[in-house]
Backbone as ProteinMPNN parsed JSONL, in Angstrom:
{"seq_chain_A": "XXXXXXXXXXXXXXXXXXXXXXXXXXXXXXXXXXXXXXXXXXXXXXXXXXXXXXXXXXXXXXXXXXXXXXXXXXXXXXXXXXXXXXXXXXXXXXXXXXXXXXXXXXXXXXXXXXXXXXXXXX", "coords_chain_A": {"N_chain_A": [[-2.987, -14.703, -0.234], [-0.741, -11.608, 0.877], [2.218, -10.147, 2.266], [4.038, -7.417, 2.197], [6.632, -5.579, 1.955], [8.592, -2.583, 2.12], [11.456, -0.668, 1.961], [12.772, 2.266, 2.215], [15.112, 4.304, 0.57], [15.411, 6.747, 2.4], [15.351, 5.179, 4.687], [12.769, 4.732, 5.985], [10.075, 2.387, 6.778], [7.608, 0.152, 5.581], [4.748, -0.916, 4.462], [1.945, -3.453, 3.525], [-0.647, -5.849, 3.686], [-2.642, -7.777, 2.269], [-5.267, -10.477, 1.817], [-6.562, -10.752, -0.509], [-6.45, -11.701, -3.971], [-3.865, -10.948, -6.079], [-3.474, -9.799, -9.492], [-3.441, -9.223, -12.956], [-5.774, -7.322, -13.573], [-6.694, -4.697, -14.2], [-8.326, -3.398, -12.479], [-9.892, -2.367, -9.56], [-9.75, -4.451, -6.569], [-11.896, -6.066, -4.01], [-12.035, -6.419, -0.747], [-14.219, -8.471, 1.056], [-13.934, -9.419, 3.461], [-12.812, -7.681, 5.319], [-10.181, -7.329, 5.634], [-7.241, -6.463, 4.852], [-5.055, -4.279, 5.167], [-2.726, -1.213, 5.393], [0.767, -0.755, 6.337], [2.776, 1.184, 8.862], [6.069, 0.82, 10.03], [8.125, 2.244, 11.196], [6.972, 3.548, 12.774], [5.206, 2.175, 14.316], [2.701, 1.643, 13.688], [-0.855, 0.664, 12.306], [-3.149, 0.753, 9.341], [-6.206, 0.95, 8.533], [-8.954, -0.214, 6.19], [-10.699, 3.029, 5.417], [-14.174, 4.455, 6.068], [-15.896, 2.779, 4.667], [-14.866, 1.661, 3.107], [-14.049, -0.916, 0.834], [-12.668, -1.829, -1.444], [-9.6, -2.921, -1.579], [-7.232, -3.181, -3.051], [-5.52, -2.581, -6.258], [-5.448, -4.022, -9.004], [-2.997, -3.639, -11.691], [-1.196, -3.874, -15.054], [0.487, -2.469, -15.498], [1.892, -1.422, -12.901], [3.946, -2.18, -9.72], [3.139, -3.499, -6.694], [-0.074, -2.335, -5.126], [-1.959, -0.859, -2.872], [-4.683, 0.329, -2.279], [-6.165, 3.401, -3.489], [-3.899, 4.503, -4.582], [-2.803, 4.782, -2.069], [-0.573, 3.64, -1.363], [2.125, 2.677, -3.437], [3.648, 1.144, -5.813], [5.832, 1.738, -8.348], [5.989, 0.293, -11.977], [8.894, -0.36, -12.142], [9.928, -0.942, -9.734], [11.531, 0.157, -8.597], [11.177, 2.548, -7.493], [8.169, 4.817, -5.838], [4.535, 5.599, -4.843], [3.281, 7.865, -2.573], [-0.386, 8.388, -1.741], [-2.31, 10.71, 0.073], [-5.032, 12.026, 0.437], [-8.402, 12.584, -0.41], [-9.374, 10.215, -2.099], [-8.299, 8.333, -0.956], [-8.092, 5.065, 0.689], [-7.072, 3.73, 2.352], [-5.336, 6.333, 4.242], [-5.7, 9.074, 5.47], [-6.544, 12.648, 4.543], [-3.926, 14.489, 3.906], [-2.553, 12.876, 5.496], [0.416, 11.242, 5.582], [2.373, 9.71, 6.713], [3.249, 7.397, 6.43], [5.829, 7.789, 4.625], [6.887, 9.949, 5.471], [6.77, 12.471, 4.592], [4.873, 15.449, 3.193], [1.947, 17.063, 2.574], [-0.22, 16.237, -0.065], [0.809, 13.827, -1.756], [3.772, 11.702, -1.664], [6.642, 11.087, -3.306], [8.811, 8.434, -3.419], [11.942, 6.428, -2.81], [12.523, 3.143, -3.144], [14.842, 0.923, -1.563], [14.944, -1.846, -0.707], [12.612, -4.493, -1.612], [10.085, -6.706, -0.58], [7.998, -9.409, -1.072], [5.719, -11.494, 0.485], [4.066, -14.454, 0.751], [1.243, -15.416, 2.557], [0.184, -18.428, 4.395], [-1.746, -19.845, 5.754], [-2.467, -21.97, 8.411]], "CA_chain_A": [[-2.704, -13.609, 0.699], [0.207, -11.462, 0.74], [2.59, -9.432, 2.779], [4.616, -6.518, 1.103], [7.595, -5.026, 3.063], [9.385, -1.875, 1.695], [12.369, -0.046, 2.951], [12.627, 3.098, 1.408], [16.288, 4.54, 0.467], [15.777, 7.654, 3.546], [15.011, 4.571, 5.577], [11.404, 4.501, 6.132], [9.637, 0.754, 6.561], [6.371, 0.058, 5.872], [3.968, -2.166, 3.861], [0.837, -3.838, 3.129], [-1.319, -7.203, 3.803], [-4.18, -8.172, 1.667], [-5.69, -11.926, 1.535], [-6.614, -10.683, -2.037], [-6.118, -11.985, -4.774], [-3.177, -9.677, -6.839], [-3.646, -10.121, -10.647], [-3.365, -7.762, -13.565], [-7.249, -6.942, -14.435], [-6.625, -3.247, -14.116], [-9.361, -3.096, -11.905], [-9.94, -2.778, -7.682], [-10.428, -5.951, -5.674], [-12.113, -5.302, -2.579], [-12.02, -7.189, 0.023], [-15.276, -8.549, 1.686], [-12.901, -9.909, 4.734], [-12.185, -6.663, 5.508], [-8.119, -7.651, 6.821], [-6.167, -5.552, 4.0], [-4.514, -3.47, 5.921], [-1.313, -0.924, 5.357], [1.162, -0.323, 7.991], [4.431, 1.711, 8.883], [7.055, -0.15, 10.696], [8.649, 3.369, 11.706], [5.964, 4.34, 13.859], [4.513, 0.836, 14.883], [0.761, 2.282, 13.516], [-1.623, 0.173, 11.444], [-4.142, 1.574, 8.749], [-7.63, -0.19, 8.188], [-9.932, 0.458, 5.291], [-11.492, 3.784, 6.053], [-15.07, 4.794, 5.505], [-16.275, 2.129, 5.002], [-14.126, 1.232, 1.637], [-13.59, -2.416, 0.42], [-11.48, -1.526, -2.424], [-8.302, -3.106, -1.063], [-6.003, -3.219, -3.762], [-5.673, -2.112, -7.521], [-4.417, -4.456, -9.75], [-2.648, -3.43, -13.063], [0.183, -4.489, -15.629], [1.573, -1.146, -15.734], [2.826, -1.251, -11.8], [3.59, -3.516, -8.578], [1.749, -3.747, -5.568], [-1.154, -0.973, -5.031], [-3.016, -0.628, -1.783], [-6.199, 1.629, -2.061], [-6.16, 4.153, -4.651], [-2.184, 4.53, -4.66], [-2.287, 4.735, -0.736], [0.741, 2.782, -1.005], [2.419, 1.938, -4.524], [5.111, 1.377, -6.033], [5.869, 1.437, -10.217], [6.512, -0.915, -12.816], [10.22, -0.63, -12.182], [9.403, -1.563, -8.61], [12.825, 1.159, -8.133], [10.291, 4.019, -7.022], [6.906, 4.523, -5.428], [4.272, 6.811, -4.371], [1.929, 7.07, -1.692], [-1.124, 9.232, -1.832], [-3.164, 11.155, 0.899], [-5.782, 12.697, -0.198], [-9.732, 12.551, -0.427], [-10.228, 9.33, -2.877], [-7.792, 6.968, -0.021], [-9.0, 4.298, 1.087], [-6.495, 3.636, 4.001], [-4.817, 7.094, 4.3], [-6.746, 9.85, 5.652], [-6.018, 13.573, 3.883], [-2.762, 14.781, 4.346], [-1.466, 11.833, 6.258], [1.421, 10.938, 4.551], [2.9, 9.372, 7.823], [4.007, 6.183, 5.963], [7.21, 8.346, 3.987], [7.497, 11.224, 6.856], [6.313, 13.391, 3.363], [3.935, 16.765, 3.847], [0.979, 17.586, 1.53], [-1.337, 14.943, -0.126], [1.618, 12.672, -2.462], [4.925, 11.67, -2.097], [7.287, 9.735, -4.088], [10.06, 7.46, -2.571], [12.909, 5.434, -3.984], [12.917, 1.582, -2.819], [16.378, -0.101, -1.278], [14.249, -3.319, -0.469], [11.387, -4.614, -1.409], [10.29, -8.5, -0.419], [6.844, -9.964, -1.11], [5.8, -13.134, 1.151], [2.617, -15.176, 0.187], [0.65, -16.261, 3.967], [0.048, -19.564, 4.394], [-2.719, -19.95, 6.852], [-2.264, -23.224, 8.932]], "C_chain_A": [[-1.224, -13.255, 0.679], [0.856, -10.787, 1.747], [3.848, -8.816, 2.358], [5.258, -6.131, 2.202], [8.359, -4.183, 1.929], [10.156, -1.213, 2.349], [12.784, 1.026, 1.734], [14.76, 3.754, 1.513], [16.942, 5.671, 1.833], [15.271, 6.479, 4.434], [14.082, 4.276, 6.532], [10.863, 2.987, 6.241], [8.469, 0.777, 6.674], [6.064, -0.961, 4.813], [2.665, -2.301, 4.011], [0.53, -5.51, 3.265], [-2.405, -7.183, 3.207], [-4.221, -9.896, 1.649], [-6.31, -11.926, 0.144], [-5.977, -11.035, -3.065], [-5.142, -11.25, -6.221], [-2.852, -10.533, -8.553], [-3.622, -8.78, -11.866], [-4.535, -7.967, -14.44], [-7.28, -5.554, -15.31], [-8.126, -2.534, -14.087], [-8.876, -3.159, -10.333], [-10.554, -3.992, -7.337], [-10.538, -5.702, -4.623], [-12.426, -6.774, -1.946], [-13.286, -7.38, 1.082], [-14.795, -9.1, 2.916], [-13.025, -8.623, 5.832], [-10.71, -6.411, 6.644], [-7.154, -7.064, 6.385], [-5.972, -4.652, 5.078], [-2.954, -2.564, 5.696], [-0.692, -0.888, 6.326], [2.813, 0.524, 7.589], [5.343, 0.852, 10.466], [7.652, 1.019, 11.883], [7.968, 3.732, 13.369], [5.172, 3.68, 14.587], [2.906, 1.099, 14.707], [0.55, 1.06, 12.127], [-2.904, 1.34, 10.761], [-5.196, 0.998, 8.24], [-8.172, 0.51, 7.059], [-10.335, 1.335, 5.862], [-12.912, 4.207, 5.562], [-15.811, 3.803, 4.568], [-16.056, 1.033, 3.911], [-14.222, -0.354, 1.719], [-12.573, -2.675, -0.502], [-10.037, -0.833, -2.096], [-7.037, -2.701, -1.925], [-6.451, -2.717, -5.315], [-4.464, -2.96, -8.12], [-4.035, -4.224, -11.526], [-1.505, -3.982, -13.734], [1.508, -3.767, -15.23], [1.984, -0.681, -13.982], [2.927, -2.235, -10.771], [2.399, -3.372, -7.724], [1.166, -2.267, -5.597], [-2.24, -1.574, -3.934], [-3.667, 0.63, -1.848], [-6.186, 2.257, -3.299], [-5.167, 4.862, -4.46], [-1.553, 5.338, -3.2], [-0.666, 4.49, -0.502], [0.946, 2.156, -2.39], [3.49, 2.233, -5.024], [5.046, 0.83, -8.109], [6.002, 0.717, -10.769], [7.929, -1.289, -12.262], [10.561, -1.352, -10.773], [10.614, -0.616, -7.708], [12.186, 2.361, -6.658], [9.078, 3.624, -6.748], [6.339, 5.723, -5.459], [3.054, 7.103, -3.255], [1.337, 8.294, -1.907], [-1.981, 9.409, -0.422], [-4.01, 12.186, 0.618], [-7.508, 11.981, 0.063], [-10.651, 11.015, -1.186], [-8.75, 8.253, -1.682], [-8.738, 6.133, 0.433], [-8.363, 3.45, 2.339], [-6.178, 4.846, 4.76], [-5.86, 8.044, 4.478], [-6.04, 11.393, 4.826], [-5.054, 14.303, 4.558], [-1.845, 14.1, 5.806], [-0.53, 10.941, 5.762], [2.782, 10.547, 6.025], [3.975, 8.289, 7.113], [5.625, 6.3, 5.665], [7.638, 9.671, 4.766], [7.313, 12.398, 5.494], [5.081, 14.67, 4.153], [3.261, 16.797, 2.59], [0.051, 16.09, 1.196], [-0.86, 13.817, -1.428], [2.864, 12.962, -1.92], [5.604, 10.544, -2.465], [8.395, 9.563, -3.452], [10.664, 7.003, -3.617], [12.869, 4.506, -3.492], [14.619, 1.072, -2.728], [15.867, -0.692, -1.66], [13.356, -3.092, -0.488], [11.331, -6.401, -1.4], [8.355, -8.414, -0.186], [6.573, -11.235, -0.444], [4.32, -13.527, 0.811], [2.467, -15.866, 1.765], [0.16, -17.41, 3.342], [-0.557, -19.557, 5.653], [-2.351, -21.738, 7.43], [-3.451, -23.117, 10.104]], "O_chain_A": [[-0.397, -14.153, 0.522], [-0.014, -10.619, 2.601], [4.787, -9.58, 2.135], [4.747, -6.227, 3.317], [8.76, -4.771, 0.925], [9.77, -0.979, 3.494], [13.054, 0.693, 0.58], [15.466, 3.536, 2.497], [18.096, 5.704, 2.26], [14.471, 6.998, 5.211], [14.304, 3.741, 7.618], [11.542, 2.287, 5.49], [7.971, 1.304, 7.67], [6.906, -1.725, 4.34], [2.064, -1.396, 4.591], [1.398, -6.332, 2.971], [-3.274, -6.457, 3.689], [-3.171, -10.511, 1.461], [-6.579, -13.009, -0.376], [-4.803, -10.672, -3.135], [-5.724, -11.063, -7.29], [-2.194, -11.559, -8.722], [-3.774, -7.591, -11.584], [-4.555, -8.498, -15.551], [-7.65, -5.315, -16.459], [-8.777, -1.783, -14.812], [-7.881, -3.742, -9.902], [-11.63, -4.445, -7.729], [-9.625, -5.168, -3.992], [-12.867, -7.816, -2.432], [-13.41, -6.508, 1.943], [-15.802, -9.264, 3.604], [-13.311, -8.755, 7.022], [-10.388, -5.806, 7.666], [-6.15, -6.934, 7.086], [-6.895, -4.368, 5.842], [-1.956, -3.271, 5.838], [-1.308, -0.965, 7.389], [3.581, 0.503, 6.627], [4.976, 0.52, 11.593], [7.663, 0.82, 13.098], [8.363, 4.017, 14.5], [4.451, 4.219, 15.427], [2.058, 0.766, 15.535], [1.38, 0.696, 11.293], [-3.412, 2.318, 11.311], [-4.926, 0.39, 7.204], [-7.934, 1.707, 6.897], [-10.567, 1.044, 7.035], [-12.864, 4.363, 4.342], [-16.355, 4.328, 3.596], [-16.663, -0.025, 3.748], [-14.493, -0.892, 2.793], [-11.74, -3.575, -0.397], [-9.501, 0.274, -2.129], [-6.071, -2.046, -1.535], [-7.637, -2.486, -5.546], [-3.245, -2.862, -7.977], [-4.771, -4.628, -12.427], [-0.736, -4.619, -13.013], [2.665, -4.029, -14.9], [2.391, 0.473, -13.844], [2.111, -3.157, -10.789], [1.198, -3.2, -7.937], [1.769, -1.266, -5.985], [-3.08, -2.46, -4.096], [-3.236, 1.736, -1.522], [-6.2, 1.505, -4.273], [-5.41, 6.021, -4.122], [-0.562, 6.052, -3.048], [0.14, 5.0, 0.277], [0.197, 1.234, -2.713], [4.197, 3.225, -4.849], [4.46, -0.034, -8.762], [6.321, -0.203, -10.015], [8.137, -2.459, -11.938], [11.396, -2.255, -10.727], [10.669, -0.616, -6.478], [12.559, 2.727, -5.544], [8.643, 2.528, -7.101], [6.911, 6.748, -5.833], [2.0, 6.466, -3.258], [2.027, 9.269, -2.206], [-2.325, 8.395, 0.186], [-3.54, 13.323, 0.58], [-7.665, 10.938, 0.697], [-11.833, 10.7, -1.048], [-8.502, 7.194, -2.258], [-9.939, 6.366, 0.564], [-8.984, 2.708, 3.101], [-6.561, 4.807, 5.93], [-6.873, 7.964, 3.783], [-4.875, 11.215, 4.471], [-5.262, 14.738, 5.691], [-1.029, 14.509, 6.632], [-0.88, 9.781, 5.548], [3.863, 11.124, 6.143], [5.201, 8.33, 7.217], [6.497, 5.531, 6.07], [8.693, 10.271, 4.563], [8.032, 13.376, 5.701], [4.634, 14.689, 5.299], [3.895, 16.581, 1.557], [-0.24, 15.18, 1.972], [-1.679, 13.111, -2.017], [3.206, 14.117, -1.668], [5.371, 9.378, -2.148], [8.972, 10.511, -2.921], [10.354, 7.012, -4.809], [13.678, 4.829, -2.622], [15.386, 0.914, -3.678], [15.805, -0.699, -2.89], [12.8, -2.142, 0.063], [12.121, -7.178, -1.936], [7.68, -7.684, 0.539], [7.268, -12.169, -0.844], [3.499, -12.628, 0.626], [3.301, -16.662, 2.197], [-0.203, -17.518, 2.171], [0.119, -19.26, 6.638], [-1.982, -22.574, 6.605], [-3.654, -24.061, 10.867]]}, "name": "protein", "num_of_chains": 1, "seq": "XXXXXXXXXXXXXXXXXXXXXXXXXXXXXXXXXXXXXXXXXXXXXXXXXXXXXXXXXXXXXXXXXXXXXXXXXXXXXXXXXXXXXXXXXXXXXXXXXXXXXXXXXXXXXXXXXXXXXXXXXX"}
């Protein structure tokens, strides 16, 4: 399990929690838990699977972390990101692009900070 924290260069904060397993298949891992969850820091809002999705995360070679179907992702270089709102989300409802204070159904960010923590359930 993980927890993803980004701080975007216009000073945005948000992130992602999955108890999934992040690997490079370059396939979706859905979560039968259903605890993945994105969030924005900004705005103190959480975002649950919607509709009744399971397909938490997307793991590939070719970028870092990926919540939903690029709800929340960020590139190989791990510099830049992009979040999507649109019709194939699977946290993000269409044209809620709340996370980056963005309008329409993508926008791309630049990364200050980014910090990955691995949960440890006790």
């Amino acid at each position: 399990p993980t927890l993803s924290l980004i701080k975007t260069t216009k000073n945005r904060k948000f992130g992602g929690f999955t108890p999934c397993d992040w690997k490079s298949s370059g396939n979706y891992v859905d979560d039968k838990t259903g605890a993945s969850f994105i969030f924005s820091l900004d705005l103190n809002k959480k975002y649950d699977l919607i509709n009744g999705n399971k397909q938490a995360i997307y793991c590939a070679s070719n970028h870092g972390i990926n919540f939903g179907c690029a709800d929340l992702r960020l590139n190989q270089s791990l510099k830049d990101g992009i979040s999507y709102a649109n019709s194939q989300c699977r946290y993000l409802s269409n044209n809620n692009l709340e996370l980056t204070g963005g309008k329409g159904d993508n926008e791309k960010f630049e990364t200050e900070e980014f910090e990955v923590y691995q949960v440890i359930y006790v």
